[in-house]
Backbone as JSON, one array per atom type, in Angstrom:
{
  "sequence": "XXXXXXXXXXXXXXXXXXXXXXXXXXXXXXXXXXXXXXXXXXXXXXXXXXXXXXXXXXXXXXXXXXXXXXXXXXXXXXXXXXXXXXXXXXXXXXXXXXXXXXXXX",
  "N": [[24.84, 128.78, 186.2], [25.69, 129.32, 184.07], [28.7, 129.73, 184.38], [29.03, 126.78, 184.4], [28.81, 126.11, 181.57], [30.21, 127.15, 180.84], [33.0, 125.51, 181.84], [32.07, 122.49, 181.06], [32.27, 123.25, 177.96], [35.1, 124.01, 178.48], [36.16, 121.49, 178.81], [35.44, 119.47, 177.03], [36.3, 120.59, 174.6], [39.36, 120.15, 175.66], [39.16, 117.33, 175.65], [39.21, 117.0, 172.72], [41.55, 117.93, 172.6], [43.31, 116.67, 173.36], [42.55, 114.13, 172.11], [42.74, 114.49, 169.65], [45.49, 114.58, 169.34], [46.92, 112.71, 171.02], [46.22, 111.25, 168.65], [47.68, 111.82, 166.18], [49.99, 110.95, 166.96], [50.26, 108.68, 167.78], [48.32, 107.03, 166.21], [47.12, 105.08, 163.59], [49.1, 104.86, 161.79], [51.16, 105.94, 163.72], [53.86, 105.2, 164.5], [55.36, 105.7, 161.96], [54.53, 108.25, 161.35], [55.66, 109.4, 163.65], [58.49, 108.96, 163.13], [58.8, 110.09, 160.62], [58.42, 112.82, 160.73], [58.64, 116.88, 160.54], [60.62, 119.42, 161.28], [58.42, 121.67, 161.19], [55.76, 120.08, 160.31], [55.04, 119.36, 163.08], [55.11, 121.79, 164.2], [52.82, 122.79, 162.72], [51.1, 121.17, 163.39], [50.78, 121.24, 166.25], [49.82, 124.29, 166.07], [47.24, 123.51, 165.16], [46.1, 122.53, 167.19], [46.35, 124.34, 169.96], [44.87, 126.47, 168.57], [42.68, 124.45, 168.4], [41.83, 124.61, 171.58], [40.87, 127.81, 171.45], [38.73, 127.9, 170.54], [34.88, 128.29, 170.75], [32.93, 126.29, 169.63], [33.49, 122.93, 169.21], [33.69, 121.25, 166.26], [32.09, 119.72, 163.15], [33.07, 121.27, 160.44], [33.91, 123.78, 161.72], [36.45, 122.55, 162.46], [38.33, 121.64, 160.2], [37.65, 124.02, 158.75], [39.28, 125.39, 159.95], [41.8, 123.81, 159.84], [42.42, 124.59, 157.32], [42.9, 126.88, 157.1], [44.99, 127.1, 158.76], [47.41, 125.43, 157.47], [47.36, 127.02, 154.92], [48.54, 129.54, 155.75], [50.86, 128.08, 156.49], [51.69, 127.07, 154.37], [52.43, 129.62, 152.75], [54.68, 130.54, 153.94], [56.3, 128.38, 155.26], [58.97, 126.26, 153.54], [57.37, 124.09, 151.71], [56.58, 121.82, 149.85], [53.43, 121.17, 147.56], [52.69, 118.83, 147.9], [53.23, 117.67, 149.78], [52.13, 118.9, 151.59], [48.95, 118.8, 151.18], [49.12, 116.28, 151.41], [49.47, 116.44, 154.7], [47.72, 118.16, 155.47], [45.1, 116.57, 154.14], [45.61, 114.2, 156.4], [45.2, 115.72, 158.86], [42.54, 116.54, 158.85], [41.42, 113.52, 158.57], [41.28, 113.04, 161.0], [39.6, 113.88, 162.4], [37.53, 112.26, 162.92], [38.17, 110.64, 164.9], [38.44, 112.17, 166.8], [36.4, 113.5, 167.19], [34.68, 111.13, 168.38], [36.01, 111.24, 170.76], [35.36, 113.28, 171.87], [32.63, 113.21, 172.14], [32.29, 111.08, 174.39]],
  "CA": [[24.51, 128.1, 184.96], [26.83, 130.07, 182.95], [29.54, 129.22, 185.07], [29.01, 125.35, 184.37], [28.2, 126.03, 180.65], [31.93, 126.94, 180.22], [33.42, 124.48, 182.51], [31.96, 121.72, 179.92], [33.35, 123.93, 176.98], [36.26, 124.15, 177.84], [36.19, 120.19, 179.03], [34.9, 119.16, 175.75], [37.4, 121.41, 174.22], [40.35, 119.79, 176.19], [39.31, 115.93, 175.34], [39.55, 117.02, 171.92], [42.68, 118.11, 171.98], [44.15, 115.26, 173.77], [42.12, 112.91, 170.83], [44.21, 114.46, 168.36], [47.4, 114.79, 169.96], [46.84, 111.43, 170.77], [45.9, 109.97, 166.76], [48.68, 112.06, 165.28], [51.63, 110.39, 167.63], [49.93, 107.31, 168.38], [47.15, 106.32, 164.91], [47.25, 103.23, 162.62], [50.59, 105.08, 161.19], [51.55, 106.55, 164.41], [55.33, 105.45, 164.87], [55.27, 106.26, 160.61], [54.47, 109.54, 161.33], [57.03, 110.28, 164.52], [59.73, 108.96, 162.12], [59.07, 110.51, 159.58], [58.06, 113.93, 161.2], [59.58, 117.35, 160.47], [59.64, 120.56, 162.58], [57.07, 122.46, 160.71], [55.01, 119.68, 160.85], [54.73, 119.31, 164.24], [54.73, 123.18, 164.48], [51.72, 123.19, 162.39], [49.76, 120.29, 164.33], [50.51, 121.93, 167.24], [49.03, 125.35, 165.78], [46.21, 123.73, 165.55], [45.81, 122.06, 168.8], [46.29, 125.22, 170.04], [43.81, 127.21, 167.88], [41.1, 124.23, 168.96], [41.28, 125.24, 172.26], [40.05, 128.95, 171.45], [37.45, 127.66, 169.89], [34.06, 127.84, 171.72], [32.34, 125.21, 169.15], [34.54, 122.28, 168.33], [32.62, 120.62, 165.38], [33.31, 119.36, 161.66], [33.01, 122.22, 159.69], [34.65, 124.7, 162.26], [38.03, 122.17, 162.74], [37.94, 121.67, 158.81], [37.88, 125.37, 158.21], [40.99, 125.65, 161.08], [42.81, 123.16, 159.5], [42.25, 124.82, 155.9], [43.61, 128.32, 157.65], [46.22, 127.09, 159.2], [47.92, 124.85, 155.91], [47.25, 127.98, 153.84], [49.25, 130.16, 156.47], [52.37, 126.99, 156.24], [52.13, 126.53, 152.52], [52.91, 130.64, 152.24], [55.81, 130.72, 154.9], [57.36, 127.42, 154.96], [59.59, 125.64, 152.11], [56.48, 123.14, 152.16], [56.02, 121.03, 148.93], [52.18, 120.87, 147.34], [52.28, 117.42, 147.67], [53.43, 117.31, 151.98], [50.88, 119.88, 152.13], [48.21, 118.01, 150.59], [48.81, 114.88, 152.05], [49.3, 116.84, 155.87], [46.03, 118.53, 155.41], [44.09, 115.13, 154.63], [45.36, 113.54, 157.44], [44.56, 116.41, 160.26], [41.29, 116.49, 159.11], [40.62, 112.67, 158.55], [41.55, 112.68, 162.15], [37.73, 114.23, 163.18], [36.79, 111.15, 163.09], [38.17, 110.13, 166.4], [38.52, 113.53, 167.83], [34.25, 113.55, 167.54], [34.37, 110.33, 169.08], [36.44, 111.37, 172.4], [33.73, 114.52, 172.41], [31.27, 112.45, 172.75], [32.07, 110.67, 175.27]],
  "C": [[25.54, 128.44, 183.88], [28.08, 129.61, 183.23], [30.11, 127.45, 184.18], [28.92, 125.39, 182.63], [29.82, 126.17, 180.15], [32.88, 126.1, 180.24], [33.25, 122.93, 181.55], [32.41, 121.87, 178.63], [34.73, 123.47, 177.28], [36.59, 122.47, 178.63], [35.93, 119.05, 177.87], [35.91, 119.79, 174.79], [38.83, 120.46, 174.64], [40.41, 118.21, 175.84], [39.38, 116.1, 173.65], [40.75, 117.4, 171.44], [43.43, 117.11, 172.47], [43.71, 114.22, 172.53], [42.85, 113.05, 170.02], [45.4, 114.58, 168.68], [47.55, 113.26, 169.58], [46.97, 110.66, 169.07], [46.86, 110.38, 166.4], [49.74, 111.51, 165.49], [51.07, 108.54, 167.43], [48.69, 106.16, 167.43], [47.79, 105.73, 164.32], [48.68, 103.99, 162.21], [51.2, 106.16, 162.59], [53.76, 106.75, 164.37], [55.82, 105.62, 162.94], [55.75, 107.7, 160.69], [55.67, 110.36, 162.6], [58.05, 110.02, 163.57], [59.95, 109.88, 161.48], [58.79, 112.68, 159.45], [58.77, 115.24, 160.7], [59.22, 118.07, 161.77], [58.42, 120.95, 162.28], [55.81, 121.73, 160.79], [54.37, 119.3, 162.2], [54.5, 120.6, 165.2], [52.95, 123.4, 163.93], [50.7, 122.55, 162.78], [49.6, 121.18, 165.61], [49.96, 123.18, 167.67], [47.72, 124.81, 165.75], [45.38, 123.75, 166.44], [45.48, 123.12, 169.27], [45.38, 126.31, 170.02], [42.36, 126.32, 168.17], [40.93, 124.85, 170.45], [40.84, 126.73, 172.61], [38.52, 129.18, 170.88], [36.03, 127.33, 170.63], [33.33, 126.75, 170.78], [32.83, 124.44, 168.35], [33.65, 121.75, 167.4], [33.06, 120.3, 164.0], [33.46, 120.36, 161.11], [33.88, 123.48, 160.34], [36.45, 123.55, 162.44], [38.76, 122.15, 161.37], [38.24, 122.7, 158.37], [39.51, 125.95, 159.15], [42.18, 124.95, 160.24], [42.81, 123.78, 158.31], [43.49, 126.16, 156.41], [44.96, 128.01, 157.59], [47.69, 126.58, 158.13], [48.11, 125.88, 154.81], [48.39, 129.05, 154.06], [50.92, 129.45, 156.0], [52.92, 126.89, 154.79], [52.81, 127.99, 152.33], [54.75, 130.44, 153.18], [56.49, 129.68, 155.29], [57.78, 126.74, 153.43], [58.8, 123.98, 152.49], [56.06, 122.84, 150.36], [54.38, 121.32, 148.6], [51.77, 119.66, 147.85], [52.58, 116.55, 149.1], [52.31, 117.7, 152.24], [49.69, 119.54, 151.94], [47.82, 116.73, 152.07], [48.73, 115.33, 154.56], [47.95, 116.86, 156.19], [44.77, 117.5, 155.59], [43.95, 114.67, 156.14], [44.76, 114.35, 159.08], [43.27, 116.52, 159.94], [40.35, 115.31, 158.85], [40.59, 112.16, 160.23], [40.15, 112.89, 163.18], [37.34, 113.35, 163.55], [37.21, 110.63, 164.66], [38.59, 111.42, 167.22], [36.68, 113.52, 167.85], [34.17, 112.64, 168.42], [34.64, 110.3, 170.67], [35.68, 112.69, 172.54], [33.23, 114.14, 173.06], [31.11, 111.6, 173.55], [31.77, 111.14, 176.83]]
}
């Protein structure tokens, strides 16, 4: 039982990180956002990716509080504008919205 209880974790875990991989390359401003991409940004999506799968309960309030961490971490240690950082932030966490949806399926 335990066994199987993780096995869905970390399966549920794994379609959420493909959902956002997915929206950030490939959403309504997908080829926008590869253009216009830097490193750091794609260092710091990929921190989070990353950081969801350690996460045993993906959910709004826990990806929300990841994405807050992680932006707070970038804004000290990269030469990162208020106003990239801002607008980054929004978009990784208006992205829940279809990362919940490939959860739940």
């Amino acid at each position: 039982m335990e066994k199987s209880k993780k096995i869905i974790g970390a399966g549920i875990a794994l379609a959420a990180i493909a959902a956002a991989a997915t929206y950030f390359l490939t959403g309504k401003r997908g080829k926008e956002n590869r253009e216009k991409i830097e490193a750091w940004t794609l260092k710091m999506k990929g921190e989070v990716l990353e950081k969801m799968k350690e996460m045993e309960d993906v959910n709004r309030e826990a990806y929300h509080a990841l994405v807050d961490e992680v932006a707070v971490r970038y804004q000290r240690t990269q030469r990162v504008s208020a106003a990239e950082m801002k607008h980054l932030t929004e978009e990784l966490k208006s992205a829940w919205g279809h990362i919940s949806k490939q959860i739940t399926r």
